[in-house]
C-alpha positions in Angstrom: 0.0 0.0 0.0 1.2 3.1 -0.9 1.4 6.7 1.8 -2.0 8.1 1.3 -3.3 11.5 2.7 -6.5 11.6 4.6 -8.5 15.0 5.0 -11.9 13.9 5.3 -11.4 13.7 9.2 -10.7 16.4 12.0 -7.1 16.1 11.3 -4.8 15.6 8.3 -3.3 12.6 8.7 -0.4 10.7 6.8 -0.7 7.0 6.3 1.9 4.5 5.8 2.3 1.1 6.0 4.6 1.0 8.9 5.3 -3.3 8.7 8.7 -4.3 7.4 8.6 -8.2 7.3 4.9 -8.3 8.5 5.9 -6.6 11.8 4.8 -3.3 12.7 7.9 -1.2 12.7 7.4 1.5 16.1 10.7 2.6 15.6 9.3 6.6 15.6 7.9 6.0 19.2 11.1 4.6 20.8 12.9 8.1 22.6 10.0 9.7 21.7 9.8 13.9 21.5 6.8 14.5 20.4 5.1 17.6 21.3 1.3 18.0 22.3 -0.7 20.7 21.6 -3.5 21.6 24.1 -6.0 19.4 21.9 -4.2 16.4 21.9 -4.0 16.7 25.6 -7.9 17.0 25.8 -8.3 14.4 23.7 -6.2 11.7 25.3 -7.6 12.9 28.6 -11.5 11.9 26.8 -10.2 8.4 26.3 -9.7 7.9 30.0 -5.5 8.6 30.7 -4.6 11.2 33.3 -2.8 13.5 32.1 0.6 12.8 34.6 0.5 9.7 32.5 1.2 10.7 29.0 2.1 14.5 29.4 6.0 15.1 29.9 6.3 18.7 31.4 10.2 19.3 31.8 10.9 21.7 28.9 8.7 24.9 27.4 6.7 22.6 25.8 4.8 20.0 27.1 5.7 16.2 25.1 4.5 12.9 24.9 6.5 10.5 27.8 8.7 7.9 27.2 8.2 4.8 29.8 11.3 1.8 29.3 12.6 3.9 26.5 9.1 4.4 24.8 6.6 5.8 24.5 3.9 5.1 27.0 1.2 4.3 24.8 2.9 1.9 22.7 3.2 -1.7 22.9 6.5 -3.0 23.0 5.5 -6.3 22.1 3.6 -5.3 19.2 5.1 -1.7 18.3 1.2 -0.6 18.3 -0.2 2.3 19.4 -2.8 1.5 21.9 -4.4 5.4 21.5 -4.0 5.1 17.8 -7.4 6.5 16.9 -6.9 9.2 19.6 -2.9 9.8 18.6 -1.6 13.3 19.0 -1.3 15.5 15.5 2.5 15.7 15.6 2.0 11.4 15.3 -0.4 11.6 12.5 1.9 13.6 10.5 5.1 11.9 11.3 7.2 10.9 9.0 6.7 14.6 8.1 9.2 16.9 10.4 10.6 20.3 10.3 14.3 20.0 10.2 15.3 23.9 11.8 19.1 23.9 10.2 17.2 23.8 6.9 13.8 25.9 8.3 11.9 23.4 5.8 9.6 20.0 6.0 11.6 16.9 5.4 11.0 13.5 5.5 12.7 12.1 8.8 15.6 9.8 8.0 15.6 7.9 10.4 12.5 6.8 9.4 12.8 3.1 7.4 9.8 4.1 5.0 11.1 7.7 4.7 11.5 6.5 0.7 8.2 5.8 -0.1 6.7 9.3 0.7 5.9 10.9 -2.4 7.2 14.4 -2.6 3.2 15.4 -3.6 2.7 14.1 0.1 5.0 16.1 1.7 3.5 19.4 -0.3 0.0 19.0 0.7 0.9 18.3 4.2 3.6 20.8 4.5 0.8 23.4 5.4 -0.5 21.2 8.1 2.7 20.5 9.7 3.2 24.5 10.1 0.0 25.0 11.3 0.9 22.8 14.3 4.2 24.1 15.0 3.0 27.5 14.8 0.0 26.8 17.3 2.5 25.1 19.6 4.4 28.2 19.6 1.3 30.1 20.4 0.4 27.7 23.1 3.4 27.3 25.0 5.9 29.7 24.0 4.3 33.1 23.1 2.1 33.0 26.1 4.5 33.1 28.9 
């Protein structure tokens, strides 16, 4: 299956087959940084997590924690993401990243499908991935 962009929902979301070899790969959501804005925070909360389970509050901006070298919503045993329905923004866009030494969207490298991402993909979500770094910004940084 090919990396397919979904817009008919509340978020844009980036889909790719994450298996290599019929496993699911997790290896974005080991030493995980992943921001949350305040609407992923809400939303998680919804589902029934406190939020001094998920929500790492040590630098300017609050982040998704890491339990074991993980994140804590994903299973080790499966690399799945038990909120997956409910995952933060940053998560649904990821590969997608915004590499500041070259101010632009890339494609993460470290990520083992970062190949098959079109460069059409990473266009039409480039706008979306802004969007959420700018509101994080306006969130956490500008308000202080």
């Amino acid at each position: 299956m090919f990396p397919q962009l979904l817009l008919n929902c509340m978020y844009p979301t980036l889909y790719i087959n994450c298996r290599i070899n019929e496993e699911l790969c997790g290896k974005c959501c080991y030493d995980t940084k992943m921001p949350l804005t305040k609407r992923d925070v809400e939303r998680i909360k919804k589902i029934g997590y406190p939020e001094e389970y998920f929500v790492d509050r040590r630098g300017r901006i609050p982040r998704l924690k890491n339990m074991k070298g993980h994140c804590v919503f994903l299973d080790p045993r499966t690399n799945a993401c038990i909120i997956y329905p409910d995952r933060p923004e940053g998560c649904r866009l990821y590969p997608l990243i915004y590499d500041e030494e070259k101010d632009s969207i890339v494609v993460d490298p470290l990520c083992p499908k970062a190949h098959v991402v079109p460069h059409k993909l990473i266009i039409e979500l480039s706008s979306a991935l802004l969007s959420l770094i700018d509101r994080l910004r306006n969130e956490y940084l500008r308000s202080r």
